[in-house]
C-alpha positions in Angstrom: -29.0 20.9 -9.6 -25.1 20.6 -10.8 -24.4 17.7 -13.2 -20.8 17.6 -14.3 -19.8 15.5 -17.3 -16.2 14.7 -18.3 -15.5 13.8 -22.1 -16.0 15.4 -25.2 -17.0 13.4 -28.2 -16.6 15.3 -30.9 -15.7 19.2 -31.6 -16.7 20.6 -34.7 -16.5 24.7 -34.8 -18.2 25.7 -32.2 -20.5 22.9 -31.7 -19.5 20.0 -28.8 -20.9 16.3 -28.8 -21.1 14.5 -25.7 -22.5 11.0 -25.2 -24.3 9.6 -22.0 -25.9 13.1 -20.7 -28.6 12.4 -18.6 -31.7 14.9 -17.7 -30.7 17.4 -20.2 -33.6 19.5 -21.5 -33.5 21.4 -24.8 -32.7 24.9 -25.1 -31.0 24.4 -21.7 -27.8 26.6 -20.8 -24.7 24.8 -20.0 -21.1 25.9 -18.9 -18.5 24.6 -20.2 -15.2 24.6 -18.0 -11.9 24.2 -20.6 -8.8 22.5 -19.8 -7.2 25.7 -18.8 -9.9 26.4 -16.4 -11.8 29.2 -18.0 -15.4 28.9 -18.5 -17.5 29.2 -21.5 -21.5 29.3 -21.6 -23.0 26.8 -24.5 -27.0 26.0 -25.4 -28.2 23.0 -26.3 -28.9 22.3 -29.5 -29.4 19.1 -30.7 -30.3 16.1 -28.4 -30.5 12.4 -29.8 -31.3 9.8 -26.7 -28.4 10.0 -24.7 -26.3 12.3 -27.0 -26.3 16.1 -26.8 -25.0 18.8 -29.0 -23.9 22.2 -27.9 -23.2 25.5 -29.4 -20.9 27.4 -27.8 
């Protein structure tokens, strides 16, 4: 299953917060598609109720 999420938080290094993510696991690969249309890949890292943080 696809989810796509629009809105960053935070940015912090390479770490990127993003509130209201739904069915998320831990661990779990994301990718990350930047203004400019390139894509990065990112784990999760941290997840607190609705907020995630990934590392890129």
């Amino acid at each position: 299953m696809i989810l796509d999420y629009i809105g960053v938080k935070e940015i912090n290094g390479s770490l990127i917060v993003l509130d209201d993510v739904e069915n998320a696991s831990f661990e779990e690969v994301v990718d990350i598609r930047l203004d400019d249309g390139t894509m990065r890949q990112g784990r999760i890292v941290q997840m607190d109720g609705n907020r995630v943080v990934i590392q890129v």
